[in-house]
N, CA, C and O atoms as a GROMACS GRO file, in nm:
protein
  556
    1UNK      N    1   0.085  -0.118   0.000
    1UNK     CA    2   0.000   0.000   0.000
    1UNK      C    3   0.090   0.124   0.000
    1UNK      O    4   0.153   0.158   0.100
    2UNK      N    5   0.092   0.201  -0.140
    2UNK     CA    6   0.190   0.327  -0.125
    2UNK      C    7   0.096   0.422  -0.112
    2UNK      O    8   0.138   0.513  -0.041
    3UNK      N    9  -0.040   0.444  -0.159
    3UNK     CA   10  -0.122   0.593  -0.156
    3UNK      C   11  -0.162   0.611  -0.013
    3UNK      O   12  -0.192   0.508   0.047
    4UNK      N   13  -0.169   0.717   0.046
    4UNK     CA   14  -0.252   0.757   0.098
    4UNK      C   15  -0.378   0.883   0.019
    4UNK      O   16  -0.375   0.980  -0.057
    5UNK      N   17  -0.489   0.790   0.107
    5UNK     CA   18  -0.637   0.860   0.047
    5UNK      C   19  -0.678   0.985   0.140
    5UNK      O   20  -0.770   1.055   0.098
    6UNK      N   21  -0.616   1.021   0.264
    6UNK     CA   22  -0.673   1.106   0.334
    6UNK      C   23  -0.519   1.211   0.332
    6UNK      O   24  -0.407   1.160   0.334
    7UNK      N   25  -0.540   1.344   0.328
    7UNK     CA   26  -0.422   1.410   0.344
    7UNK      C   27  -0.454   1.530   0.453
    7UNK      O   28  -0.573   1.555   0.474
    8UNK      N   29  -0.338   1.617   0.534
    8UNK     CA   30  -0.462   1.699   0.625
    8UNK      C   31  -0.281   1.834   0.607
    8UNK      O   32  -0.160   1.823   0.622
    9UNK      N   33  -0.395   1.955   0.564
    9UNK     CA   34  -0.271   2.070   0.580
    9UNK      C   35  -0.280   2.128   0.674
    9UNK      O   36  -0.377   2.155   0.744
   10UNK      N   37  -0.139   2.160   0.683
   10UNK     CA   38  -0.083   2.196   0.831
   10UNK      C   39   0.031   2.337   0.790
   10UNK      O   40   0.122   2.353   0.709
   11UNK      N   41  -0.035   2.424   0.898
   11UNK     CA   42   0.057   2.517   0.894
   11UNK      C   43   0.172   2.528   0.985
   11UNK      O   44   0.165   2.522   1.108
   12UNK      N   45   0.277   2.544   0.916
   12UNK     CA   46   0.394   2.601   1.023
   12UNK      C   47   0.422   2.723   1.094
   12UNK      O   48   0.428   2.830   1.034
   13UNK      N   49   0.446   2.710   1.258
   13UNK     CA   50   0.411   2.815   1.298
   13UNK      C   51   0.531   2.903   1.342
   13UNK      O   52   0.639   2.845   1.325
   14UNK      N   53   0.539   3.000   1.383
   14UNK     CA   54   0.665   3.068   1.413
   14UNK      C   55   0.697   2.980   1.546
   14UNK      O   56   0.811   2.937   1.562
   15UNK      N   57   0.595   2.954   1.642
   15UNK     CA   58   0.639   2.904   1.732
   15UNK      C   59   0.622   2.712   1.769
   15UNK      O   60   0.584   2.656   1.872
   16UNK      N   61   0.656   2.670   1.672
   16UNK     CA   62   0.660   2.569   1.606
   16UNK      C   63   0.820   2.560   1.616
   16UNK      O   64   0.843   2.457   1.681
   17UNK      N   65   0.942   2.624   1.580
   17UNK     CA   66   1.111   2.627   1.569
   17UNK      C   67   1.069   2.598   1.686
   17UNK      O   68   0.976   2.598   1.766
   18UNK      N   69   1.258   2.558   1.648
   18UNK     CA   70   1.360   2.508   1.807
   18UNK      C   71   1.444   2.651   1.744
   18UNK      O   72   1.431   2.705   1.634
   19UNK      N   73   1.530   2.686   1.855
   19UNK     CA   74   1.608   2.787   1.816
   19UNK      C   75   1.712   2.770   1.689
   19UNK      O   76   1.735   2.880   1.640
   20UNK      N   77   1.771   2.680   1.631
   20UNK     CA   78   1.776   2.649   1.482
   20UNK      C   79   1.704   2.671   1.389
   20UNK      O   80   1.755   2.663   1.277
   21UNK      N   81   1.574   2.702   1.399
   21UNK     CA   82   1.442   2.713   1.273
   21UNK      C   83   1.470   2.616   1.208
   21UNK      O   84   1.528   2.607   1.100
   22UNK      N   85   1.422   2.525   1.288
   22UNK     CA   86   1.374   2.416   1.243
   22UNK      C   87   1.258   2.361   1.324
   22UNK      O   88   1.227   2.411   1.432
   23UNK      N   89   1.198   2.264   1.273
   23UNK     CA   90   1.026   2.257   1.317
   23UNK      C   91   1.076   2.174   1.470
   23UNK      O   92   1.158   2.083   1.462
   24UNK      N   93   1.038   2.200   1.561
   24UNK     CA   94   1.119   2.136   1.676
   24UNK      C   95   1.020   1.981   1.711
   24UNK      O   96   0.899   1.961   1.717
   25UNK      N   97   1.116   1.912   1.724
   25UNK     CA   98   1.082   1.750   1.749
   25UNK      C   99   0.957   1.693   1.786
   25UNK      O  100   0.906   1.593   1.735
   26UNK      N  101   0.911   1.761   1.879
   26UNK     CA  102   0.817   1.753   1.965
   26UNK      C  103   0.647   1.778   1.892
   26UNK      O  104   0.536   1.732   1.921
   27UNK      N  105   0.709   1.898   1.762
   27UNK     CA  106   0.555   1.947   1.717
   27UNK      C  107   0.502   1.806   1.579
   27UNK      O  108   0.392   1.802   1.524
   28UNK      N  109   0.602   1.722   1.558
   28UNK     CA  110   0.599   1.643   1.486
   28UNK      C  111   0.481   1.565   1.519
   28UNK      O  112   0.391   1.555   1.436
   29UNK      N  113   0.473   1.513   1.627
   29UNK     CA  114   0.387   1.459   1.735
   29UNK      C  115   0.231   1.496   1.729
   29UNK      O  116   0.140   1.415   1.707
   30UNK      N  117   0.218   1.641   1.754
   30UNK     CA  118   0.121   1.749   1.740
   30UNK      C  119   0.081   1.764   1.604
   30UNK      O  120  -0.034   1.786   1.565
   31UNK      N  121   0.160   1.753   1.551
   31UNK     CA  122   0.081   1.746   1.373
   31UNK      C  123   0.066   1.634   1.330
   31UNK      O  124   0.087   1.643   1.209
   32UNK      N  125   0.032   1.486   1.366
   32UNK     CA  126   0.041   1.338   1.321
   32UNK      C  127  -0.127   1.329   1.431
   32UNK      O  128  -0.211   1.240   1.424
   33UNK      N  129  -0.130   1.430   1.505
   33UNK     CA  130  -0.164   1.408   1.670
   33UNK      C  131  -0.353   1.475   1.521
   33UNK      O  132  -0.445   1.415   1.465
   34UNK      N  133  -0.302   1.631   1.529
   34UNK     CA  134  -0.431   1.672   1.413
   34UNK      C  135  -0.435   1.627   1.350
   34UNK      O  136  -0.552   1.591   1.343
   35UNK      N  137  -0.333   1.552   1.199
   35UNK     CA  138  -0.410   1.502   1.088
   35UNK      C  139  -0.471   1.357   1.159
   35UNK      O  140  -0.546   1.301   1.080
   36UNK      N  141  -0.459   1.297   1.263
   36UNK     CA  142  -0.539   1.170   1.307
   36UNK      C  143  -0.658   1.252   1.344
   36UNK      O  144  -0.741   1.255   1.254
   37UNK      N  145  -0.678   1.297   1.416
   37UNK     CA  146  -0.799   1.345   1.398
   37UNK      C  147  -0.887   1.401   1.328
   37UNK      O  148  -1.005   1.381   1.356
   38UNK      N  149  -0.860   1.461   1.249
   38UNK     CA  150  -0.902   1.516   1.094
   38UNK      C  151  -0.960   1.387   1.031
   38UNK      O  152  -1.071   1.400   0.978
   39UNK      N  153  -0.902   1.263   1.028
   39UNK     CA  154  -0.923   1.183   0.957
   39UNK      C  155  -1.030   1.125   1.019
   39UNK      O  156  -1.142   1.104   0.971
   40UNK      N  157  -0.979   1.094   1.154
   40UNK     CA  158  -1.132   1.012   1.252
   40UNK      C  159  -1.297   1.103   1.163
   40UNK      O  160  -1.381   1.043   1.097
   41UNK      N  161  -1.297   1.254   1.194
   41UNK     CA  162  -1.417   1.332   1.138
   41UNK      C  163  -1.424   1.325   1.011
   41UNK      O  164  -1.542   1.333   0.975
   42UNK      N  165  -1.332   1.312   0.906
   42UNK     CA  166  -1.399   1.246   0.780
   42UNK      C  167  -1.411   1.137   0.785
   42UNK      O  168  -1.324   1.204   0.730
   43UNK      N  169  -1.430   1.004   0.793
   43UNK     CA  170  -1.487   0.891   0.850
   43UNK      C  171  -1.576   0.908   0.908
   43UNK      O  172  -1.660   0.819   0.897
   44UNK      N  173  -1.603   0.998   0.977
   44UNK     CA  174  -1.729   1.026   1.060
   44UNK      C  175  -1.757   0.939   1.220
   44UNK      O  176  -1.860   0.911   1.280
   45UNK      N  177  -1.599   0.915   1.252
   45UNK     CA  178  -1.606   0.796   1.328
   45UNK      C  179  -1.640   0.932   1.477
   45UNK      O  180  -1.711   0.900   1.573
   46UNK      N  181  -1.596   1.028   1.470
   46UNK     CA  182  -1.567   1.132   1.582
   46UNK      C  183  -1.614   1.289   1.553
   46UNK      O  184  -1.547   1.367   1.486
   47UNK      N  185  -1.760   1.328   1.625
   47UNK     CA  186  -1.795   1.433   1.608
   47UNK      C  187  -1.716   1.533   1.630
   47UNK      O  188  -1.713   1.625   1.547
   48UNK      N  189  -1.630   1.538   1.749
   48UNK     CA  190  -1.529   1.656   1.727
   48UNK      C  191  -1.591   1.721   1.895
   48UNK      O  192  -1.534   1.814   1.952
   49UNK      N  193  -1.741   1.637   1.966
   49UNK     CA  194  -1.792   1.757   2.071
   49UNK      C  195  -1.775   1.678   2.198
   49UNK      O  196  -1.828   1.719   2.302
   50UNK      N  197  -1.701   1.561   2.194
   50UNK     CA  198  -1.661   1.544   2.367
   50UNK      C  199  -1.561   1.444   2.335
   50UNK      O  200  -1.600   1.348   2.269
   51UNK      N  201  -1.401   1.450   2.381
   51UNK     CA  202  -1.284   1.364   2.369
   51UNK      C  203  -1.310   1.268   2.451
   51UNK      O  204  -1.210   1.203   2.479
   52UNK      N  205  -1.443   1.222   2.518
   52UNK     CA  206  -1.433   1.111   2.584
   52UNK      C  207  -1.552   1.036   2.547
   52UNK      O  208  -1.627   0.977   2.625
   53UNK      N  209  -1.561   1.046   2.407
   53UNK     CA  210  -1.613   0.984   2.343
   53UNK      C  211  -1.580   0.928   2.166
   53UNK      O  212  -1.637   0.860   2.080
   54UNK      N  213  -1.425   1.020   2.185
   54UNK     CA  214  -1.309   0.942   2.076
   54UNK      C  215  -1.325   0.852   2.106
   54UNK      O  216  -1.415   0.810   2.034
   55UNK      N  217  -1.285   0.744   2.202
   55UNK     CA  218  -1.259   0.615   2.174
   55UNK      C  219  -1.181   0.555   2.171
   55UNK      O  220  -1.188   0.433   2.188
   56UNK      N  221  -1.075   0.621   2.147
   56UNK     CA  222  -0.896   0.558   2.105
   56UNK      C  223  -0.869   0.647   2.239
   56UNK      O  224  -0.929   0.726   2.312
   57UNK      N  225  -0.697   0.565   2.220
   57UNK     CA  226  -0.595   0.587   2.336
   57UNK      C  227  -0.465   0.543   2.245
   57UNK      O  228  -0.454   0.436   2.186
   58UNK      N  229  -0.337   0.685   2.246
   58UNK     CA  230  -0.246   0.613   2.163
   58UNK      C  231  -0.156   0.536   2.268
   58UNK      O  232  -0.141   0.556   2.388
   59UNK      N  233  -0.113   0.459   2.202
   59UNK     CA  234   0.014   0.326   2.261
   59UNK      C  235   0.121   0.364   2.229
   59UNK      O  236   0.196   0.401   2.320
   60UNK      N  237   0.164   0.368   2.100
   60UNK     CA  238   0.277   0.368   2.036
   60UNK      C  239   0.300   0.454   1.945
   60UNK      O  240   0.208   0.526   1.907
   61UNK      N  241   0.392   0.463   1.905
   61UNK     CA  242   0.442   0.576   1.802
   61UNK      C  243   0.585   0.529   1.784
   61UNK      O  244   0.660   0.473   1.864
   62UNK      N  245   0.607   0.569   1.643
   62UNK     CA  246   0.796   0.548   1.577
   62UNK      C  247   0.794   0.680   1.513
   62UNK      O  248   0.682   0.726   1.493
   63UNK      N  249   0.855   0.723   1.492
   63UNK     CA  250   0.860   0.897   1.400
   63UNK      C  251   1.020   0.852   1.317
   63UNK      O  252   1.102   0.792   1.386
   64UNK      N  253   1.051   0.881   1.187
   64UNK     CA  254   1.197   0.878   1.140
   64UNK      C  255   1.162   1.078   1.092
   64UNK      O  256   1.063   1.134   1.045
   65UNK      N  257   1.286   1.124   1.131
   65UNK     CA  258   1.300   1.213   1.031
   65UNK      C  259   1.386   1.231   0.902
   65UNK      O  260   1.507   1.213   0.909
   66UNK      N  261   1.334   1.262   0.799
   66UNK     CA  262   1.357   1.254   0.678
   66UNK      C  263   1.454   1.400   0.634
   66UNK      O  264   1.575   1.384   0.621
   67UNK      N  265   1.407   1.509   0.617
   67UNK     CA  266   1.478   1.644   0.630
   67UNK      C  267   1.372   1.755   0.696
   67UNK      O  268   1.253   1.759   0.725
   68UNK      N  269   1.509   1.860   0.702
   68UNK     CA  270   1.376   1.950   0.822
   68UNK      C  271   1.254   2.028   0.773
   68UNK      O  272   1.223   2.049   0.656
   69UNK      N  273   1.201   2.061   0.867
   69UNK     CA  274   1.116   2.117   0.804
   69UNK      C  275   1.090   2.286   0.849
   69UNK      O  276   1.089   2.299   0.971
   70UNK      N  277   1.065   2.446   0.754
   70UNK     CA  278   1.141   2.525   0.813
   70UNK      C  279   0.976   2.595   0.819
   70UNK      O  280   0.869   2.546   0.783
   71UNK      N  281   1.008   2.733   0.883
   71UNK     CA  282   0.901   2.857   0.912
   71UNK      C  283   0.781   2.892   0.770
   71UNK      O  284   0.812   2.972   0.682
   72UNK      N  285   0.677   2.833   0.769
   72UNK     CA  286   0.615   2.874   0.633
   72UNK      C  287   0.602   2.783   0.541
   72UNK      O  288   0.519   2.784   0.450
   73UNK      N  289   0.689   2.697   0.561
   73UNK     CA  290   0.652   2.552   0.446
   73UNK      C  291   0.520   2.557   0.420
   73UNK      O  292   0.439   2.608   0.498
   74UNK      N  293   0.492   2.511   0.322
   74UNK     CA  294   0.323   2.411   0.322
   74UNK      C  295   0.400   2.292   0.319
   74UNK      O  296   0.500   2.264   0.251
   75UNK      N  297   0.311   2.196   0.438
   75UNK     CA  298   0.321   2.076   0.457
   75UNK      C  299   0.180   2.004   0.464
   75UNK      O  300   0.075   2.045   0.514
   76UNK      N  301   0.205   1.904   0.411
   76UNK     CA  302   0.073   1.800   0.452
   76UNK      C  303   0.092   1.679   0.518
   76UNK      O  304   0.202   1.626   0.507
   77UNK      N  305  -0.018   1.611   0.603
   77UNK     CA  306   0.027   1.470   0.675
   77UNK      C  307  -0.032   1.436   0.605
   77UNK      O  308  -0.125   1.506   0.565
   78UNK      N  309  -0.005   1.293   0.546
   78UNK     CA  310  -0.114   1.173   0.459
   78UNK      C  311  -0.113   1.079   0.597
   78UNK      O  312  -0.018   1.080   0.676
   79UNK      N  313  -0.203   1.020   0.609
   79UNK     CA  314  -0.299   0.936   0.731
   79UNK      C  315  -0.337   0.836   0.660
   79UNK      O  316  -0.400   0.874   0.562
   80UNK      N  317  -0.322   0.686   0.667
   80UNK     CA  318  -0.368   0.560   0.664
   80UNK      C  319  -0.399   0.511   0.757
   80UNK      O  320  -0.340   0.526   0.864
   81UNK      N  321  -0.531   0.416   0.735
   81UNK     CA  322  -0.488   0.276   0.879
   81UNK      C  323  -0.458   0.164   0.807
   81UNK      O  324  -0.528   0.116   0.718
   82UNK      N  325  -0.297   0.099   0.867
   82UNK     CA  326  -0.268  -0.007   0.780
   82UNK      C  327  -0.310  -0.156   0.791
   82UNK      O  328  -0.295  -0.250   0.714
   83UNK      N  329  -0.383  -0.143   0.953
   83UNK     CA  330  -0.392  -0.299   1.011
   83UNK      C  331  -0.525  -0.254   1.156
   83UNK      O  332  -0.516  -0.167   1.243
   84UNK      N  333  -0.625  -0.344   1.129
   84UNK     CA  334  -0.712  -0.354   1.248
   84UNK      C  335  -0.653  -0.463   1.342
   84UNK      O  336  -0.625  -0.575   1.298
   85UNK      N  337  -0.636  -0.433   1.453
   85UNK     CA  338  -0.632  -0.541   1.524
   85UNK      C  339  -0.799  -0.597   1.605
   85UNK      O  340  -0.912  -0.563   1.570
   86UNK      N  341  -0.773  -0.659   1.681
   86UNK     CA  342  -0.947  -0.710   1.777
   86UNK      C  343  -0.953  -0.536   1.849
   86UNK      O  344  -1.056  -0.468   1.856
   87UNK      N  345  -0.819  -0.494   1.895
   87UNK     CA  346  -0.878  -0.378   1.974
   87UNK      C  347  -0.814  -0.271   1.948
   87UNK      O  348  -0.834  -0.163   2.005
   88UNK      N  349  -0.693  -0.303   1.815
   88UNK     CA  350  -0.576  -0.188   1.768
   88UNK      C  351  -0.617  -0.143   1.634
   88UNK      O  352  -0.692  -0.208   1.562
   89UNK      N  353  -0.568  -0.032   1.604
   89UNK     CA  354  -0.585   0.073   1.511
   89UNK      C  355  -0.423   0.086   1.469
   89UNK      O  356  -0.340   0.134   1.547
   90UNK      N  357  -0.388   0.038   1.334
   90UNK     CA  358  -0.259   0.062   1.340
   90UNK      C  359  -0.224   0.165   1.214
   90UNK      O  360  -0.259   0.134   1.100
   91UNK      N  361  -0.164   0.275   1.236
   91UNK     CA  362  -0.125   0.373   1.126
   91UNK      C  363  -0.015   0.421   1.110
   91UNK      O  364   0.088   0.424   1.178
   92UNK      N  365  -0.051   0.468   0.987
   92UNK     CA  366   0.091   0.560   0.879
   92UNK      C  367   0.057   0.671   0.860
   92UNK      O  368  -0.054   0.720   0.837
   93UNK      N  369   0.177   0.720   0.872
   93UNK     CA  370   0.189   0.889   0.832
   93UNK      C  371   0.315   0.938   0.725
   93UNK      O  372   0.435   0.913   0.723
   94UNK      N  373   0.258   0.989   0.670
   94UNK     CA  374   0.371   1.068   0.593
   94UNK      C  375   0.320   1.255   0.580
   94UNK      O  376   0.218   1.304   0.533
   95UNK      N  377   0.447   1.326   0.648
   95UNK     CA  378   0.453   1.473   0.680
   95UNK      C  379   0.529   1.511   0.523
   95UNK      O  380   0.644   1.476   0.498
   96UNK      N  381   0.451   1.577   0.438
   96UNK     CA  382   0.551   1.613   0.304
   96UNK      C  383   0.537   1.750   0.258
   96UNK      O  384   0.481   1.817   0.345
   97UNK      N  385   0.568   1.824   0.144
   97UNK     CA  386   0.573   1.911   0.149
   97UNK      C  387   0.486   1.939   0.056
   97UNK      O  388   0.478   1.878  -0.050
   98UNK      N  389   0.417   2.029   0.087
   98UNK     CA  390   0.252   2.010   0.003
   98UNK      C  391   0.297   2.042  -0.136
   98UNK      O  392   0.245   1.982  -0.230
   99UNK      N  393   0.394   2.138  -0.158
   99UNK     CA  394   0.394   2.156  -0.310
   99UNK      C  395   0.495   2.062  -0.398
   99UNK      O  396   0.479   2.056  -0.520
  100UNK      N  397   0.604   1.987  -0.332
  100UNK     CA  398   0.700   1.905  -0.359
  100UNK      C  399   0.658   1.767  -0.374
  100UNK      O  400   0.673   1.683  -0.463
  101UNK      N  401   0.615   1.769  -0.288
  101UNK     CA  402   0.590   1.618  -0.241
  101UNK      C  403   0.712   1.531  -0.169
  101UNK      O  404   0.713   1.408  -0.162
  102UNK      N  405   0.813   1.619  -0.116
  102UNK     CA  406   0.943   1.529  -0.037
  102UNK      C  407   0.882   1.502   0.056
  102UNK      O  408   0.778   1.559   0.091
  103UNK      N  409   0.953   1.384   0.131
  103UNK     CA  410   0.893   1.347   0.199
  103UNK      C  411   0.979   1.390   0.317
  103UNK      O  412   1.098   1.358   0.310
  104UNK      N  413   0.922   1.488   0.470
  104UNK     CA  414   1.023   1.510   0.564
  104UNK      C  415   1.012   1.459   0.669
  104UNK      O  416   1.060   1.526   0.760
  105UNK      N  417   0.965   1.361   0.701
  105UNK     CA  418   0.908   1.256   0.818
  105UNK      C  419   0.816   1.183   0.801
  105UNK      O  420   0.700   1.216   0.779
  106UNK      N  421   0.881   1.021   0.814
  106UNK     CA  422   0.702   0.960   0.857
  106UNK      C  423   0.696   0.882   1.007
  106UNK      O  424   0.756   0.900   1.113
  107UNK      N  425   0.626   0.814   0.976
  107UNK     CA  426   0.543   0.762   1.143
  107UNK      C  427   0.440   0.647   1.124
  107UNK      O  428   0.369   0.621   1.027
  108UNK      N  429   0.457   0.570   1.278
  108UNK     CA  430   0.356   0.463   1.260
  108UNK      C  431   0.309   0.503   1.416
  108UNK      O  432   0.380   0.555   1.502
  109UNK      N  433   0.180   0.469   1.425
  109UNK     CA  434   0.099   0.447   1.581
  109UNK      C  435   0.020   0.331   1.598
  109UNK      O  436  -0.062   0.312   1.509
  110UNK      N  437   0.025   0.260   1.677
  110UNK     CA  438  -0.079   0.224   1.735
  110UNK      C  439  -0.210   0.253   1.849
  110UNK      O  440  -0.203   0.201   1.960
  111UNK      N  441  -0.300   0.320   1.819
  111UNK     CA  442  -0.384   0.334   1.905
  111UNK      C  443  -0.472   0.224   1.928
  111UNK      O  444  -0.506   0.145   1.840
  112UNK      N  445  -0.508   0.220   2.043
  112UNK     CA  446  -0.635   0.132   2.076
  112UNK      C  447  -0.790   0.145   2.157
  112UNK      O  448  -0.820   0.186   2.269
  113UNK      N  449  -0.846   0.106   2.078
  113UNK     CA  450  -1.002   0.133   2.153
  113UNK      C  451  -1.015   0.161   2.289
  113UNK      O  452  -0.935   0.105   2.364
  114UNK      N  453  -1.107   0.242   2.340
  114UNK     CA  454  -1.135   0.260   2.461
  114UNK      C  455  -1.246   0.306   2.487
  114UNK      O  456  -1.312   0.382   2.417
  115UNK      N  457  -1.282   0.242   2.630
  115UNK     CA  458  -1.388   0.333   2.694
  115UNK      C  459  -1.318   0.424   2.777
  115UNK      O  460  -1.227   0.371   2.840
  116UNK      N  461  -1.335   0.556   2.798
  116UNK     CA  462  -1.276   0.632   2.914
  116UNK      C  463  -1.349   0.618   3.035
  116UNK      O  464  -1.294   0.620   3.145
  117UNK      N  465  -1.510   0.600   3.012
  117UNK     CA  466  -1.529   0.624   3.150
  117UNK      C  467  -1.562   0.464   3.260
  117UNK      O  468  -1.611   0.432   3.369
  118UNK      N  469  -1.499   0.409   3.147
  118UNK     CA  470  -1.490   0.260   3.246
  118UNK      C  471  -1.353   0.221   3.297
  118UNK      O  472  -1.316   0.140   3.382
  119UNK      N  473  -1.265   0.342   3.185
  119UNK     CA  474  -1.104   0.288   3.215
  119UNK      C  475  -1.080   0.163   3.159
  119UNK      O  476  -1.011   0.084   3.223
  120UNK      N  477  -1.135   0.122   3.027
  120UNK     CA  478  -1.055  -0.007   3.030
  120UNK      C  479  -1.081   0.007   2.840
  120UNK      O  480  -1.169   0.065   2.777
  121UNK      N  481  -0.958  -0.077   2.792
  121UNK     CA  482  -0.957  -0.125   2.624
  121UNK      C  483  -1.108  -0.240   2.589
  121UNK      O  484  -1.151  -0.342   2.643
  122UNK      N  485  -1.148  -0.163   2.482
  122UNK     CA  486  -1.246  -0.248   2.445
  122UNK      C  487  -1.224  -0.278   2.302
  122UNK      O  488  -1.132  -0.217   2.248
  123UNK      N  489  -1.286  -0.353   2.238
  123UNK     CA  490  -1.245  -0.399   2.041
  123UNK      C  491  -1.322  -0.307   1.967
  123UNK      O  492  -1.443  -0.292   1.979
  124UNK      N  493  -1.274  -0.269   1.917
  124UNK     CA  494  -1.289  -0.180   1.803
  124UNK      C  495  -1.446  -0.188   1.730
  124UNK      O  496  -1.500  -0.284   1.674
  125UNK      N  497  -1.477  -0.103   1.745
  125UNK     CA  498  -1.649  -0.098   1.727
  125UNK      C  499  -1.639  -0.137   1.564
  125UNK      O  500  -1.551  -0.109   1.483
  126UNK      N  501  -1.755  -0.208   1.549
  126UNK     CA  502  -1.767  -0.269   1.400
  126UNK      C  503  -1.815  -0.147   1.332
  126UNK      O  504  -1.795  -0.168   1.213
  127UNK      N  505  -1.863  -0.041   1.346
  127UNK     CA  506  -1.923   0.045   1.264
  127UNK      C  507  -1.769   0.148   1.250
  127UNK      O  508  -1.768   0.243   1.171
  128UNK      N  509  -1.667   0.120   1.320
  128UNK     CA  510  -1.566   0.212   1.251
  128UNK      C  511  -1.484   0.085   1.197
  128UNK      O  512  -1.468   0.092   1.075
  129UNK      N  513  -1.434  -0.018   1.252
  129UNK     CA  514  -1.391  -0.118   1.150
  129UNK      C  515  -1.471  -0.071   0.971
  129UNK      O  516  -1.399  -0.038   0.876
  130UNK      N  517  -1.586  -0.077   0.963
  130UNK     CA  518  -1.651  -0.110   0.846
  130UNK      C  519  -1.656   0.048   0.761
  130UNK      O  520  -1.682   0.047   0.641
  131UNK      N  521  -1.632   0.172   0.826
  131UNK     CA  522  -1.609   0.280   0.757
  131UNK      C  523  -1.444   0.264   0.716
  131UNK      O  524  -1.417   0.277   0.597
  132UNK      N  525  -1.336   0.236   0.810
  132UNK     CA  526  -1.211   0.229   0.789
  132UNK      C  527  -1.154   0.129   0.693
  132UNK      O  528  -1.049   0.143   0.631
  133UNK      N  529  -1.244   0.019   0.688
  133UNK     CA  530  -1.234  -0.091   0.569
  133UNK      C  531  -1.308  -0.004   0.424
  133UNK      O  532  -1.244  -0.021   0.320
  134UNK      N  533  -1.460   0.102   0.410
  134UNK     CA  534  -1.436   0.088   0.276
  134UNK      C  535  -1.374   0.247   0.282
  134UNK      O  536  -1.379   0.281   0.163
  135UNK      N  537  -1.342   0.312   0.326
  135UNK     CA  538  -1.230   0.451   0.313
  135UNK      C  539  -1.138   0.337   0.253
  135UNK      O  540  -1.152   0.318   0.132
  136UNK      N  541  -1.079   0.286   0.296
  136UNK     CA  542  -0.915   0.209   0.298
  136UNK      C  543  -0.882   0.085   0.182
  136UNK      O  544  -0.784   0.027   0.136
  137UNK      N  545  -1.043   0.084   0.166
  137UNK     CA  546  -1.003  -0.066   0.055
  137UNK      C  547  -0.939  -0.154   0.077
  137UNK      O  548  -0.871  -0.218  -0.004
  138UNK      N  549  -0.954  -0.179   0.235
  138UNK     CA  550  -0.891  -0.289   0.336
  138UNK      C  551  -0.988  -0.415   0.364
  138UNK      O  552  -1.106  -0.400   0.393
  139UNK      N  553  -0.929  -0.530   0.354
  139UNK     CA  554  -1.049  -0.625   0.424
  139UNK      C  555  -0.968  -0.692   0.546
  139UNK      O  556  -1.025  -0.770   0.622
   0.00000   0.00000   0.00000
């Protein structure tokens, strides 16, 4: 699977640098953090009007950086999910440069289902399995 079908733009902010001007480590995170969510609301899996009723909880994360990224770029994240588990959500990211297309970081996560107000992992509701399968052209 090389395409991604969902893409989400992101602006770079002044306060976004590390004192190098460069996009500092940390906001990498924060922008993988919005285009996942962006993506949940086109899916329609997440209205957007109470976070404790997202559903997910992230686990994991890998980030590589590729080259930097500076003050003003246009950048875009592309967002996949590459793998359902019984209770995991597993994804890809690629951070590129909206008019280039280089690629300056990507990323994998695993999030997993949740209830918040029971505190505990539950399996992945079939009605977002079955939007994320036909978005994804995954079975």
């Amino acid at each position: 699977m090389d395409e991604f079908r969902f893409y989400h733009p992101i602006e770079v902010r002044y306060g976004d640098l590390d004192p190098q001007g460069h996009l500092n480590n940390a906001k990498y995170l924060t922008y993988l953090e919005q285009a996942r969510i962006k993506y949940l609301q086109k899916l329609g899996l997440w209205d957007g009007s109470s976070f404790l009723e997202l559903g997910i909880i992230l686990a994991d994360v890998h980030l590589t950086y590729h080259a930097p990224v500076h003050f003003g770029q246009p950048v875009r994240v592309g967002v996949r999910v590459v793998r359902l588990g019984n209770k995991s959500i597993h994804m890809e990211y690629r951070l590129e440069d909206a008019e280039t297309g280089e690629k300056l970081a990507s990323a994998s996560t695993v999030s997993v289902a949740y209830d918040y107000r029971a505190r505990q992992t539950i399996p992945v509701p079939d009605g977002w399995r079955q939007a994320i399968y036909d978005f994804e052209g995954i079975a």
